[in-house]
One Martini backbone bead per residue (centre of mass of N, CA, C, O) as a GRO file, in nm:
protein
  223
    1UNK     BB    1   1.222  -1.056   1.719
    2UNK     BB    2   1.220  -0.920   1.465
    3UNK     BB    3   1.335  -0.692   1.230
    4UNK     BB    4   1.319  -0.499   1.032
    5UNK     BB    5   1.496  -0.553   0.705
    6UNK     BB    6   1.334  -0.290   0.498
    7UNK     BB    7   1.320   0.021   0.602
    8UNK     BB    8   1.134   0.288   0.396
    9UNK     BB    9   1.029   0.502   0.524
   10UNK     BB   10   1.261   0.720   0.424
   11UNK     BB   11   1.199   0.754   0.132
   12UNK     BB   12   1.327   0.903  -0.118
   13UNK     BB   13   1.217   0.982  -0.418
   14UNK     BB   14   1.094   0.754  -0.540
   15UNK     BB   15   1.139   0.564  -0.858
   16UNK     BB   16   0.899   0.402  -1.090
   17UNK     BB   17   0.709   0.238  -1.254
   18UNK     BB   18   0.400   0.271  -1.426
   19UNK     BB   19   0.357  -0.096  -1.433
   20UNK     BB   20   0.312  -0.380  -1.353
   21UNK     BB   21   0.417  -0.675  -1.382
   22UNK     BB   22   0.334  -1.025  -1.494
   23UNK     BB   23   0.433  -1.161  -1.275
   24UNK     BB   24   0.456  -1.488  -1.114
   25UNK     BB   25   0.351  -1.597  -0.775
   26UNK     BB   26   0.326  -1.698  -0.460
   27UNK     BB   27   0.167  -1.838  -0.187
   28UNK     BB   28   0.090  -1.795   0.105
   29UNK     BB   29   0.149  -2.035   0.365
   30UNK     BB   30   0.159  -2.189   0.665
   31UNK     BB   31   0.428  -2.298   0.639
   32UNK     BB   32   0.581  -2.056   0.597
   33UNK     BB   33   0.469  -1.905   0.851
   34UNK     BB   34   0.629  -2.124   1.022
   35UNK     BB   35   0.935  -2.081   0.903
   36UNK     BB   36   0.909  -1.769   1.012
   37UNK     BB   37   0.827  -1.858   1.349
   38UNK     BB   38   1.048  -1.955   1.510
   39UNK     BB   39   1.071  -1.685   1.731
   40UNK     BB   40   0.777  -1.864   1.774
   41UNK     BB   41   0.766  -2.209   1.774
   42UNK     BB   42   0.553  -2.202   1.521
   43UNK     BB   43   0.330  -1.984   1.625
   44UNK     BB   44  -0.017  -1.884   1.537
   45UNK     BB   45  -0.181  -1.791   1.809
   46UNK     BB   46   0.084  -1.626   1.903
   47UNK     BB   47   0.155  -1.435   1.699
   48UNK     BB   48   0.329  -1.077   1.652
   49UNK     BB   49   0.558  -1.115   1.422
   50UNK     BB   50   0.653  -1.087   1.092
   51UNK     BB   51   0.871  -1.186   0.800
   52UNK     BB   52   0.805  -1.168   0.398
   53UNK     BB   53   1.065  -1.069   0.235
   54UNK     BB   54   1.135  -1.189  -0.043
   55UNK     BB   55   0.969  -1.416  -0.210
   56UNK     BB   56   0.718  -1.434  -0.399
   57UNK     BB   57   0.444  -1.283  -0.348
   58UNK     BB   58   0.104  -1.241  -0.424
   59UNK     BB   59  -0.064  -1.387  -0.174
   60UNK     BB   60  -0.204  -1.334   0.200
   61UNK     BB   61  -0.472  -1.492   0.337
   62UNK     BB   62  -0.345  -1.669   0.557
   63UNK     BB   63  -0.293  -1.418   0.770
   64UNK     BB   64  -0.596  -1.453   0.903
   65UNK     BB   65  -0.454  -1.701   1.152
   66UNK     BB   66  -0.303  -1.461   1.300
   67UNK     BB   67  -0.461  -1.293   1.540
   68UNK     BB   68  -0.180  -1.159   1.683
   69UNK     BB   69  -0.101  -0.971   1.452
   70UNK     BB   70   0.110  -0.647   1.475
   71UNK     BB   71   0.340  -0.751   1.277
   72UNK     BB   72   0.409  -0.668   0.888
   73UNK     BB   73   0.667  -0.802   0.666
   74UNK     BB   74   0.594  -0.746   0.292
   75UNK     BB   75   0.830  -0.673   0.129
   76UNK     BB   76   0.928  -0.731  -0.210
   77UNK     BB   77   0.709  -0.879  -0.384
   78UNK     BB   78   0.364  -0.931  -0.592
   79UNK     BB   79   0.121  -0.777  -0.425
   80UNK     BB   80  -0.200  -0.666  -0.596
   81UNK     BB   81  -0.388  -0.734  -0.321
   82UNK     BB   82  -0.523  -0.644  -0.012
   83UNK     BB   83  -0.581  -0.946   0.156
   84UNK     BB   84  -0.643  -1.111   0.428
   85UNK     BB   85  -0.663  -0.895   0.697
   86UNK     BB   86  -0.934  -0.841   0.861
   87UNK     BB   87  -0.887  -1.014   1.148
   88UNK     BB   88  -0.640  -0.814   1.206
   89UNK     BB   89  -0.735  -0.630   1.502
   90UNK     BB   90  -0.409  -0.596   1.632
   91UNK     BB   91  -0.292  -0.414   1.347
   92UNK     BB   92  -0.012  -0.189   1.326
   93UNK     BB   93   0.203  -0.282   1.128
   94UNK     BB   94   0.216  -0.239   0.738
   95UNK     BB   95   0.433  -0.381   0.511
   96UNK     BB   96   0.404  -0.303   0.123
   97UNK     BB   97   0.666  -0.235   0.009
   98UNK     BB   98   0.733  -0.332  -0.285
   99UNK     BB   99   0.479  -0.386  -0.521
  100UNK     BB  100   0.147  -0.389  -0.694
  101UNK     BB  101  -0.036  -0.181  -0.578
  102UNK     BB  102  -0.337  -0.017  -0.728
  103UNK     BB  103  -0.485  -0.008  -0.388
  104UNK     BB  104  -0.703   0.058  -0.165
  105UNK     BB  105  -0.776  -0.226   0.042
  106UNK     BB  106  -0.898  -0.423   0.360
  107UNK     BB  107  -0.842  -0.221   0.613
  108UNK     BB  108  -1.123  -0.138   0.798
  109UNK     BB  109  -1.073  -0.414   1.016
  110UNK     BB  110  -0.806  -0.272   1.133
  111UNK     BB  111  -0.848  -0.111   1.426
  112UNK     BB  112  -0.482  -0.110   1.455
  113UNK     BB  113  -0.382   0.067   1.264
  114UNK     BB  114  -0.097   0.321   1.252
  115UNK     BB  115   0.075   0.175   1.008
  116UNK     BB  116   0.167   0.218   0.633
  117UNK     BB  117   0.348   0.071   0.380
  118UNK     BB  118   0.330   0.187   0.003
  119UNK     BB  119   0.585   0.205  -0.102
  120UNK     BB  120   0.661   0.122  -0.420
  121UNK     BB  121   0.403   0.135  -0.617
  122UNK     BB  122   0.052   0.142  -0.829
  123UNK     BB  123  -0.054   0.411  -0.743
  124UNK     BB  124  -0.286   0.599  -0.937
  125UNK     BB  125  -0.504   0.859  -0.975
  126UNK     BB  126  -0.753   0.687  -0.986
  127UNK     BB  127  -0.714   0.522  -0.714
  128UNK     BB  128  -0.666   0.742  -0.479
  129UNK     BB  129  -0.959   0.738  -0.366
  130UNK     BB  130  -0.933   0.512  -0.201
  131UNK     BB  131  -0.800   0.621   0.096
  132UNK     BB  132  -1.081   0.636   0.213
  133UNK     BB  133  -1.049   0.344   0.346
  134UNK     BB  134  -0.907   0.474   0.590
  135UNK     BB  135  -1.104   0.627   0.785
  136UNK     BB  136  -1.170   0.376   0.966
  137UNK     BB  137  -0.894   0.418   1.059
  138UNK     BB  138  -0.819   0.561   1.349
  139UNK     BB  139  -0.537   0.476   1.452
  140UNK     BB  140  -0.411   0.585   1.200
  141UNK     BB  141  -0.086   0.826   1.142
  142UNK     BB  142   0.083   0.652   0.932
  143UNK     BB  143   0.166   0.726   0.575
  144UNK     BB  144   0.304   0.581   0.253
  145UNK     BB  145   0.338   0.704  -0.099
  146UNK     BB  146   0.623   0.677  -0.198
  147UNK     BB  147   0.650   0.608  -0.578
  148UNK     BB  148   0.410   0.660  -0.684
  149UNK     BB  149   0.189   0.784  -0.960
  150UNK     BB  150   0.076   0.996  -0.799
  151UNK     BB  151   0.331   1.190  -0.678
  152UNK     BB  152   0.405   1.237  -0.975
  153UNK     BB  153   0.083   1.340  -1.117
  154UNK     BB  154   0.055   1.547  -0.840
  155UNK     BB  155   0.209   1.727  -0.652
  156UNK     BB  156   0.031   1.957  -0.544
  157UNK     BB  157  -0.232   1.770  -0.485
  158UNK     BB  158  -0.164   1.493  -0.284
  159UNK     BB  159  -0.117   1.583  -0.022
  160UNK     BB  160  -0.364   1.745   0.040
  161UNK     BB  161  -0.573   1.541  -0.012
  162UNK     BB  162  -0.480   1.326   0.184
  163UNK     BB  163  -0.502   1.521   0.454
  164UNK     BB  164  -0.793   1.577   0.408
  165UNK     BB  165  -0.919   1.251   0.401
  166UNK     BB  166  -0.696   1.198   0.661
  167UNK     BB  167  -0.783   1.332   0.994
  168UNK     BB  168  -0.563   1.121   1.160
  169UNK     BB  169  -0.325   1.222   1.061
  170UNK     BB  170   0.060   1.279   1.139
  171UNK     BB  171   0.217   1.137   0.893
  172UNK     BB  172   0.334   1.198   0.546
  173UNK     BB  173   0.623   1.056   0.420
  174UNK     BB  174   0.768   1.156   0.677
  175UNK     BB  175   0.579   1.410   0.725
  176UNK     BB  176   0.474   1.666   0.937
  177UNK     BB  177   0.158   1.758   0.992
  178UNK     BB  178  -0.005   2.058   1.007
  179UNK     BB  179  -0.244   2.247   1.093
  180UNK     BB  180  -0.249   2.444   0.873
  181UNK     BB  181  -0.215   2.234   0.653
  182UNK     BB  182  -0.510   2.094   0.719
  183UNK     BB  183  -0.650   2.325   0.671
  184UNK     BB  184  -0.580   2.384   0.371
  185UNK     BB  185  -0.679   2.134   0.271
  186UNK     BB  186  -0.983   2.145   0.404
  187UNK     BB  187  -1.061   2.388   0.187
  188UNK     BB  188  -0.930   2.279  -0.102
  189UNK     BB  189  -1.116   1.942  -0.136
  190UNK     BB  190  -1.327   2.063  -0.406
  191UNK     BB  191  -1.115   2.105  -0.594
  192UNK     BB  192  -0.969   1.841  -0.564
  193UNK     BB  193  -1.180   1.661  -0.639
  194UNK     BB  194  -1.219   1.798  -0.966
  195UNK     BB  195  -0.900   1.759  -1.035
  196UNK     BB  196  -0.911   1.415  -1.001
  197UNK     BB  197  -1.128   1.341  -1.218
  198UNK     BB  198  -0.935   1.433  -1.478
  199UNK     BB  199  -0.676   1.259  -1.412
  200UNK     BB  200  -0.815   0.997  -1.347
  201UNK     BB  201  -0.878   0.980  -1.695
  202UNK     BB  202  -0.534   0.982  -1.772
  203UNK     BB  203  -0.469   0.708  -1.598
  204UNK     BB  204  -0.647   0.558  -1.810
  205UNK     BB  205  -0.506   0.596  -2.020
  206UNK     BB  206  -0.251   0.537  -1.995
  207UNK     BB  207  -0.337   0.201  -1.931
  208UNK     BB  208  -0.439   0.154  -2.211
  209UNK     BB  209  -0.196   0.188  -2.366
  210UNK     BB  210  -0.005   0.002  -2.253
  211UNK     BB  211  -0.255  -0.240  -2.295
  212UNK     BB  212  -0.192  -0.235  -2.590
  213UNK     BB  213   0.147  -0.261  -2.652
  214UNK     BB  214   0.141  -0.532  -2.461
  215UNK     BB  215  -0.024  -0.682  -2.705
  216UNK     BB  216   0.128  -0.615  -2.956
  217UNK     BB  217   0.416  -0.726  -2.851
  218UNK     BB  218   0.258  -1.049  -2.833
  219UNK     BB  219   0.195  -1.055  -3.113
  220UNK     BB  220   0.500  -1.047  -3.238
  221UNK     BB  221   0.613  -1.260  -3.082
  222UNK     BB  222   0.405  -1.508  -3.176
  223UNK     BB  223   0.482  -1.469  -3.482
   0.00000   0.00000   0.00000
C-alpha cells in the first residue's frame, strides 16, 4: 500500500498566495487510477488507498467508481472543487492539501471520513461559513487548514469560530481542542459570526480588486 507522499498535517505557518491561479489541469481518468493501483493489481473494486498527488489534476469526479476507498492522497494538484466523492462511504482520511479550493463542500456523505487536510489551499473570509458543511460527518476528529487566506485574515477569531462549528473535532491545525477552550468558544460563537459576516465583506472586495486588476492586465497583454 502506498504511504503518505507529502504529509502536510504538521506544517506551521504556511504561507501562500491570496488568489489560486487560471492555470488549467486535466482530469483524472479512470485509466489513471489504475495506473496508479497497481499495489492492488489496477482492481478498483477493491482498491482501498491511493496516492495522486503532483498529477496537474482539477477534477476528481471519476474517484466516485472506487467505492471502497478509505485513504486519498491528492495534494498538490489544481483541484478547485471537491466533487465526485459523495459515494465514498469508507472514506477516512483525504488529503487536499496544495490545490485551489476556495470552500468546503460535497463531503457530508462520507460519513466515514475522520481527517481532512486543506492546508495552503484559497478559502478566505467569504467562504470559510462553508466549515459547517462539515457538522455532519459525525466522525471527523482532525482538519488542517493551516496557510489558507481566513487563518491569515482572523487570526484571533479563525480557530475559536471553527472549535465551536465543529464540535465533533479533536484536534484542529494539529493542535488538540481542550474542552475548556470548546466551552469558551461556543460562548464566543455569536459574536464571532457577526464579525464574520463583516470580514467576509471585506474578502468579497478583496477578490473583487484581484479580478479587476487580472482583467486590466490581460487587456493590456492583449492590446
Amino acid at each position: 500500500m502506498p504511504t503518505d507522499p507529502q504529509d502536510t498535517s504538521d506544517l506551521k505557518n504556511g504561507t501562500t498566495a491570496e488568489f489560486p491561479s487560471k492555470r488549467v489541469g486535466v482530469p483524472l481518468t479512470e485509466d489513471l487510477i489504475r495506473r496508479k493501483a497497481e499495489h492492488n493489481e489496477g482492481m478498483l473494486s477493491t482498491l482501498e488507498e491511493i496516492a495522486l498527488h503532483q498529477l496537474d489534476l482539477d477534477r476528481i469526479e471519476t474517484l466516485n467508481n472506487c467505492r471502497f476507498l478509505k485513504i486519498v492522497y491528492l495534494q498538490n494538484n489544481l483541484i478547485s472543487k471537491i466533487e465526485g466523492v459523495n459515494r465514498l462511504k469508507r472514506l477516512e482520511y483525504l488529503n487536499l492539501a496544495l490545490n485551489n479550493i476556495t470552500k468546503i463542500e460535497g463531503l457530508s456523505r462520507c460519513e466515514s471520513l475522520n481527517k481532512l487536510d486543506l492546508t495552503v489551499n484559497f478559502i478566505d473570509l467569504d467562504e470559510l461559513h462553508t466549515v459547517a458543511s462539515l457538522k455532519d460527518n459525525s466522525e471527523l476528529r482532525e482538519l488542517y487548514l493551516t496557510g489558507n487566506p481566513c487563518t491569515k485574515h482572523w487570526e484571533d477569531g479563525y480557530r475559536p469560530y471553527v472549535v465551536a462549528t465543529l464540535p465533533q473535532l479533536e484536534r484542529l491545525d494539529g493542535n488538540e481542542i481542550t474542552r475548556s477552550e470548546r466551552i469558551k468558544a461556543m460562548q464566543a460563537l455569536p459574536g464571532l459570526e457577526l464579525q464574520l459576516r463583516d470580514l467576509a465583506q471585506l474578502a468579497r472586495d478583496r477578490k473583487a480588486e484581484h479580478q479587476a486588476r487580472r482583467a486590466l492586465r490581460e487587456a493590456m497583454l492583449a492590446s
